[in-house]
C-alpha positions in Angstrom: 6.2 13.7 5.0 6.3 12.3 2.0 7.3 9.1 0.4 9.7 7.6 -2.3 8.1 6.2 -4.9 9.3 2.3 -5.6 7.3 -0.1 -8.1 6.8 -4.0 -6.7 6.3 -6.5 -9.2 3.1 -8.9 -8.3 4.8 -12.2 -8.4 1.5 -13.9 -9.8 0.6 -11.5 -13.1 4.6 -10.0 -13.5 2.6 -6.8 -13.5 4.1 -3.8 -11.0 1.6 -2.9 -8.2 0.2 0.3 -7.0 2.9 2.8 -5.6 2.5 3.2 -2.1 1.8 6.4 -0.8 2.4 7.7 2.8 1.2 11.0 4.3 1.3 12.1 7.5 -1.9 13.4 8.7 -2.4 16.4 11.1 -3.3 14.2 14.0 -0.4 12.6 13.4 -1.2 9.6 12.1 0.0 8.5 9.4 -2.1 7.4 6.4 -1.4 4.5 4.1 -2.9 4.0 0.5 -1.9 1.4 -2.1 -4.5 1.4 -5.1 -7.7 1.4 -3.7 -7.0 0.2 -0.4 -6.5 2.8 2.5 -5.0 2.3 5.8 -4.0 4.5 9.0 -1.4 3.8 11.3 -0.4 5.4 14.4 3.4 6.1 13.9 6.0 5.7 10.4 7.1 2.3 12.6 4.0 0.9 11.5 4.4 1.6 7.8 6.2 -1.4 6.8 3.4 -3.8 7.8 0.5 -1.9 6.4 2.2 -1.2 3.2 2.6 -5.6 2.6 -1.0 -6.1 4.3 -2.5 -3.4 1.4 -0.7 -4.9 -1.2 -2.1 -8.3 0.0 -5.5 -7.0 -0.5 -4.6 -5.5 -3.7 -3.3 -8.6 -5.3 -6.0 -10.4 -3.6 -8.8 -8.3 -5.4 -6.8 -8.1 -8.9 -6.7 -11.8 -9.0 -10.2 -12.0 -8.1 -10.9 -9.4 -11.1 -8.5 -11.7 -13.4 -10.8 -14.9 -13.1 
């Protein structure tokens, strides 16, 4: 599976943030990266909430980086 691509805009900078990108793995898991931050969940169900936690982080670190 693969997924379709979508640009968020990080409310803090206006700047768009990583795409996130979903693969399914052969275990069936299914893998989670936005940026540099990698998750894995266990079913597309859990997408949703992995995809805001890594942008979380993201934004987190790029303001972090910004200072």
């Amino acid at each position: 599976m693969t997924s379709t691509l979508f640009v968020a805009m990080n409310a803090n900078t206006g700047l768009p943030t990583p795409v996130a990108k979903i693969r399914t793995l052969p275990t069936g898991n299914v893998q989670v990266t936005v940026g540099n931050f990698r998750g894995i969940v266990s079913s597309t169900r859990s997408t949703e909430h992995k995809i805001r936690q890594l942008r979380s982080y993201w934004q987190k670190a790029q303001h972090r980086f910004d200072q």
